[in-house]
C-alpha positions in Angstrom: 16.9 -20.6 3.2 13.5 -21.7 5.0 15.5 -22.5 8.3 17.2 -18.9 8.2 13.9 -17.4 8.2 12.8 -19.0 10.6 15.6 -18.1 13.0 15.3 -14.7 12.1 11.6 -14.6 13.3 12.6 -16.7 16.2 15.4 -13.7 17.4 13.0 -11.3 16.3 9.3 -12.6 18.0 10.3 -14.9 20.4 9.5 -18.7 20.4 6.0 -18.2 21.8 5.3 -14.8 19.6 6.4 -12.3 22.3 8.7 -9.6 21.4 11.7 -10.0 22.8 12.6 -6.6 24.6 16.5 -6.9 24.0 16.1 -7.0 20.5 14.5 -3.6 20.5 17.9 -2.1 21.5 19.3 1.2 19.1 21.6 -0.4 16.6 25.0 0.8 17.0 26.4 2.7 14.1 29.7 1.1 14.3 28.2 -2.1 12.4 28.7 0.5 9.4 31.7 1.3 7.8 31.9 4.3 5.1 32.4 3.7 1.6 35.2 5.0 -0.3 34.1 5.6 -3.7 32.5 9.0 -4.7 32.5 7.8 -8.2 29.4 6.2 -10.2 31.1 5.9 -13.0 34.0 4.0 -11.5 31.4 2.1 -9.3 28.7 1.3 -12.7 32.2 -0.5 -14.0 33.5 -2.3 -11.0 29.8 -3.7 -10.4 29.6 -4.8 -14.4 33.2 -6.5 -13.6 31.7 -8.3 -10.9 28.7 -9.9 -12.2 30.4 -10.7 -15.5 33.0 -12.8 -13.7 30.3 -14.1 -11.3 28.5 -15.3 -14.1 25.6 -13.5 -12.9 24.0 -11.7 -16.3 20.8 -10.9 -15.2 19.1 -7.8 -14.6 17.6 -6.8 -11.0 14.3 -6.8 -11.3 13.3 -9.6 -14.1 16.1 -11.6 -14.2 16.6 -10.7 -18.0 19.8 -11.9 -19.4 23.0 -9.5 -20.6 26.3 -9.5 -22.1 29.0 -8.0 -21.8 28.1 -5.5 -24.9 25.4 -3.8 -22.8 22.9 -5.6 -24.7 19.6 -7.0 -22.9 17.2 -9.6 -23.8 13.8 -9.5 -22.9 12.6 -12.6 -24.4 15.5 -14.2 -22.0 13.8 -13.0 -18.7 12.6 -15.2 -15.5 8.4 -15.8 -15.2 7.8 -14.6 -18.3 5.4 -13.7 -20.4 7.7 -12.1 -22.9 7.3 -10.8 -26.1 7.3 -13.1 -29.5 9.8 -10.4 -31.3 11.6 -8.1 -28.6 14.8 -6.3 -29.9 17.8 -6.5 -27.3 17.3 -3.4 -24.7 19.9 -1.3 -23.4 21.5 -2.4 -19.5 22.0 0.8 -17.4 23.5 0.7 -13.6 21.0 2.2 -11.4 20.4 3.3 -8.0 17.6 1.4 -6.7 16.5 3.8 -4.0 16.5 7.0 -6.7 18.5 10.3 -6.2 14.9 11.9 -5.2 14.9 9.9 -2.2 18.2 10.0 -1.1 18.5 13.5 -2.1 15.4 15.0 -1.5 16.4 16.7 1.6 20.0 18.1 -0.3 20.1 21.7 -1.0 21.7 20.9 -4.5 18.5 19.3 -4.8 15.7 22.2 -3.6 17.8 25.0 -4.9 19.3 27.0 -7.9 22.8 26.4 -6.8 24.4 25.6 -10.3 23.0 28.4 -12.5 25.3 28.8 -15.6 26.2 32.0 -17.0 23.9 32.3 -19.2 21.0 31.7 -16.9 20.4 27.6 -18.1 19.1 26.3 -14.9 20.7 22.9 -14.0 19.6 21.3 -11.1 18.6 17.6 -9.5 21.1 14.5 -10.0 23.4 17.1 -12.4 24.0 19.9 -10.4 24.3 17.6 -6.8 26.7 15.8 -8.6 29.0 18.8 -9.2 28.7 20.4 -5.9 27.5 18.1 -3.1 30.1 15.5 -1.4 27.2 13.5 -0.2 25.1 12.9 -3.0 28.3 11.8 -5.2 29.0 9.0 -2.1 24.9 7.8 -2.2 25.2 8.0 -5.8 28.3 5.8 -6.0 27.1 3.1 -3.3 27.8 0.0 -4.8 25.1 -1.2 -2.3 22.4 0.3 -3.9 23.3 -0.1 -7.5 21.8 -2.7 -10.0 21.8 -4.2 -13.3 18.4 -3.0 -15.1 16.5 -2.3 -18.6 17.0 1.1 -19.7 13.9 3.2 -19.9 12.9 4.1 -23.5 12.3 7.8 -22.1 13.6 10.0 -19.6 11.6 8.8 -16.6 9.5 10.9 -14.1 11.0 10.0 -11.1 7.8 9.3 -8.6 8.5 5.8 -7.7 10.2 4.6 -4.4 12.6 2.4 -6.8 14.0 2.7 -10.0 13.6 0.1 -13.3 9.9 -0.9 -12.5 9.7 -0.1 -16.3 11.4 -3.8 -16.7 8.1 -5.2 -15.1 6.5 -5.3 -19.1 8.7 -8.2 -19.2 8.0 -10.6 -16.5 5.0 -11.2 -13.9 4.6 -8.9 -11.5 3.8 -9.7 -8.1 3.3 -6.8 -6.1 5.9 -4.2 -6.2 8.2 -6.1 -7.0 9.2 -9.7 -7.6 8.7 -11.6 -4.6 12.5 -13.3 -5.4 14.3 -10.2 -5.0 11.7 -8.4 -2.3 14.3 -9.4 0.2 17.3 -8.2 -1.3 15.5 -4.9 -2.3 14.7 -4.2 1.1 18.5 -4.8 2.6 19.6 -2.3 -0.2 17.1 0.2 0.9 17.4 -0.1 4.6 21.4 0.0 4.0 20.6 3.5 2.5 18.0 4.8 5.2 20.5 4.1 8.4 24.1 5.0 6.3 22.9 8.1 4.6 20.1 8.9 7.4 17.6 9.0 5.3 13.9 9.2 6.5 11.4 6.4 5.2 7.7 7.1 5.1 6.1 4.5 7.7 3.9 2.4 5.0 7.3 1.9 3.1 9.2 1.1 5.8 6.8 -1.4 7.6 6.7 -3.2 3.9 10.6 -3.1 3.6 11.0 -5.1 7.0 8.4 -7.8 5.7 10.3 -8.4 2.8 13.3 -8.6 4.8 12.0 -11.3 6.7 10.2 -13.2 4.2 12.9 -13.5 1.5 15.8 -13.6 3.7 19.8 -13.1 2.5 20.5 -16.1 -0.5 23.9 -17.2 -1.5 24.5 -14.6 -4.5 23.1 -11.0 -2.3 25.7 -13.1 -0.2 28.6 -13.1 -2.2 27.2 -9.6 -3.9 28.0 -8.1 -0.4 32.0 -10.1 0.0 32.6 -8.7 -3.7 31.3 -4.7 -3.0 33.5 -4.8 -0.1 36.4 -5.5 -1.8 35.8 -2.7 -4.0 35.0 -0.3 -1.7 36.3 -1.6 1.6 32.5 -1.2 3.7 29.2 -3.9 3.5 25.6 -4.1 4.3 25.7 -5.8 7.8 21.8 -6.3 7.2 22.8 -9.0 5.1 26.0 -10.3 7.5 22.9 -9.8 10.4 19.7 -9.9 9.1 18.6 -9.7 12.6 19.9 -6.0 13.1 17.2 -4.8 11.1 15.3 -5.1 14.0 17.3 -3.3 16.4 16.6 -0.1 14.4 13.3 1.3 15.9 12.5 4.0 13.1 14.1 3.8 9.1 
């Protein structure tokens, strides 16, 4: 893994440090292909099928192990510390980049579009989901849904990723684990050049030096081969970790 980032930095700086001015070409959306699911709840059950026979059972962001019941175990989780006596959580599939970034510029999202007769206001993921095209294709990306701990309360949705709730149960290095940085910021620089979505410059900048510091391992690997087969598109940033670079603005 050690020798792949260090290619990647070669293509990317040069061997003497210099940018290398071709690199810096506009990536060609053609590298992308369009998924074809517009269902999360088809896509939550292909992606539990696909760890399950992987034999991959834990959760995104602290490695906690699952079953196939749903069930999570938080005294089962990678780096520790964990508690002495913690009851099995609940596993949810979640979008790691959350609806209110990949919506936030959705009318479904900014306006009463799904007023019921009798005046109950329903709006955000629930009313996008029953009128916008788009949001049900971000929401279904298998690319950007992971295993994670269900939240013991409706969550306020301010973070730039979802589960960080899991982080109780493991050591936190930063944002976020500095095993799955990489992988985190593939899924989220997947999203921003698919779906256009505009990243905020600190988040962005932080995104591409997680990319190159925890580059593509041999499960985000197979992850990708697996997705596709599901729903027939994958991240090239994974195939080509050195596209990233050809994208001058997120």
């Amino acid at each position: 893994m050690r020798i792949k980032s260090i290619v990647i930095n070669c293509l990317v700086f040069g061997v003497l440090g210099t940018p290398i001015l071709a690199i810096a070409q506009l990536l060609n959306a053609d590298h992308f292909q369009s998924s074809s699911l517009v269902s999360s709840e088809i896509a939550h059950k292909q992606l539990k099928k696909i760890y399950l026979t992987s034999g991959n059972r834990r959760t995104f962001h602290c490695g906690c192990m699952f079953d196939k019941l749903k069930q999570v175990f938080p005294n089962l989780c990678s780096d520790g510390p964990v508690p002495s006596k913690a009851e099995p959580k609940t596993l949810i599939w979640a979008s790691l980049m959350p609806p209110n970034i990949f919506a936030k510029s959705l009318k479904c999202w900014n306006k009463n579009l799904c007023a019921r007769p009798d005046r109950k206001i329903i709006k955000g993921s629930q009313c996008c989901s029953e009128v916008s095209p788009k949001f049900k294709k971000m929401e279904s990306d298998m690319h950007n849904i992971f295993p994670m701990i269900e939240e013991p309360v409706i969550p306020v949705e301010t973070s730039n990723f979802s589960g960080l709730w899991e982080y109780r149960y493991c050591k936190k290095e930063g944002t976020l684990r500095k095993e799955i940085s990489g992988n985190a910021s593939r899924a989220y620089l997947y999203m921003s050049f698919q779906y256009k979505i505009p990243l905020e410059k600190g988040l962005e900048n932080s995104l591409r030096t997680w990319h190159l510091e925890d580059p593509p391992d041999e499960w985000e690997e197979k992850r990708n081969d697996l997705i596709e087969v599901v729903q027939g598109n994958r991240n090239p940033f994974i195939d080509q970790p050195e596209l990233v670079e050809r994208v001058r603005d997120f």
